[in-house]
C-alpha positions in Angstrom: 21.9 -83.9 -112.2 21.3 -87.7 -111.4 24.4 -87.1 -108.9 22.2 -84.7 -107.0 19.1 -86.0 -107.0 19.7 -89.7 -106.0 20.9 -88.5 -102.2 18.6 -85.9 -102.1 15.3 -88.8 -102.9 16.9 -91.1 -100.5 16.7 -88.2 -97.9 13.0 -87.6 -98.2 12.6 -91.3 -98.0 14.0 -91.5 -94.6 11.7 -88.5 -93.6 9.0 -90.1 -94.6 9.3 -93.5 -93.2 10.5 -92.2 -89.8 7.5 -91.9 -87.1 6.4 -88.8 -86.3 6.3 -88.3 -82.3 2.6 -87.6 -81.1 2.5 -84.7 -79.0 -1.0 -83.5 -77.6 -1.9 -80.6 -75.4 -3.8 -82.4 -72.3 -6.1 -80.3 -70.1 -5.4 -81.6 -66.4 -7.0 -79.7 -63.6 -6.8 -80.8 -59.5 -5.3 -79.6 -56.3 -1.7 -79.5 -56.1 0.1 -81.8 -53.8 3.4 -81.1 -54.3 5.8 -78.4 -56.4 9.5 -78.5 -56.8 12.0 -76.2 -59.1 11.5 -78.4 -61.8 7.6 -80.1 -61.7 4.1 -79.3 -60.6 2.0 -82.6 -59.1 -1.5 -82.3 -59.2 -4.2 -84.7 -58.0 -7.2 -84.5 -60.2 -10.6 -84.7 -58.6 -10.5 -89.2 -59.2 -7.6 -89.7 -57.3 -4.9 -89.6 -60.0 -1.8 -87.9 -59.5 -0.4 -86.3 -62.7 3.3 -84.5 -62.3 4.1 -82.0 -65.0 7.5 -80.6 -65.2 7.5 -77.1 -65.5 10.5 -75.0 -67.1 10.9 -71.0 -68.1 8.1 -71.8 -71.2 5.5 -72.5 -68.4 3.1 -69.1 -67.7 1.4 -69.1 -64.4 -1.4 -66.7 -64.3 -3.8 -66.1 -60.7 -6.5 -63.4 -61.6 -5.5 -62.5 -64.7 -1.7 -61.7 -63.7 1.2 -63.3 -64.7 3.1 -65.1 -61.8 5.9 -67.7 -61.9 6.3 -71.5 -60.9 7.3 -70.8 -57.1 4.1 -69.1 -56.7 2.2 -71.8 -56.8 1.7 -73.7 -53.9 0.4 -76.9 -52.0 -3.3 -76.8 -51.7 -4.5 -74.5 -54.5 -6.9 -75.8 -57.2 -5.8 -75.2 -60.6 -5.8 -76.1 -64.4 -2.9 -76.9 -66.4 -2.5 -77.2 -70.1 0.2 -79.6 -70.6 2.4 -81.0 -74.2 3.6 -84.5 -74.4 2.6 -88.0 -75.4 0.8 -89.5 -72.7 -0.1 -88.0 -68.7 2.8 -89.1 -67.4 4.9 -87.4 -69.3 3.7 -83.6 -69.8 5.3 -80.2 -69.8 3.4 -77.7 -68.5 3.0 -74.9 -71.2 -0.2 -72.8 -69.0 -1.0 -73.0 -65.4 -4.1 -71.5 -64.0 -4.4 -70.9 -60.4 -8.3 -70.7 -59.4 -9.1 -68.2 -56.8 -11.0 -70.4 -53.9 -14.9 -69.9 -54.3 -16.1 -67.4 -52.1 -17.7 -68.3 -48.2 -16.3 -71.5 -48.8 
């Protein structure tokens, strides 16, 4: 029984002491000023520009219906909900394209 449990505590040791990565979900919302295959850039209403990569997790929704990445496009407002550590370094889980306001 010893045989077995030795490994198995020194296991859990290294589980415990090993840092856990801090992921957060980051709200980011701004006009978009660029969009490739593989990323979204937006630049929020101070002047920062945030790039989040997008991938086949990432929903795009306009008006309540579900689109893909290449629809969005340079010059529309939106919000993105992003996953990673720090803004420069989010994947995009939602984007939210906002419909222009009206007699604007």
């Amino acid at each position: 029984m010893r045989k077995i449990l030795a490994p198995l505590a020194a296991v859990a040791t290294l589980f415990i002491a090993a840092p856990a990565a801090a992921h957060d979900e980051m709200l980011v919302a701004g006009q978009v000023a660029a969009v490739t295959a593989t990323s979204i850039q937006l630049k929020t209403k101070d002047g920062q520009v945030v790039t989040l990569a997008v991938d086949g997790n990432t929903r795009v929704m306009r008006d309540g219906k579900r689109l893909t990445p290449k629809d969005v496009k340079i010059g529309q407002s939106v919000k993105a909900l992003g996953f990673g550590d720090k803004l420069k370094d989010l994947v995009a889980i939602d984007v939210t394209i906002i419909a222009p306001a009206k007699g604007g």
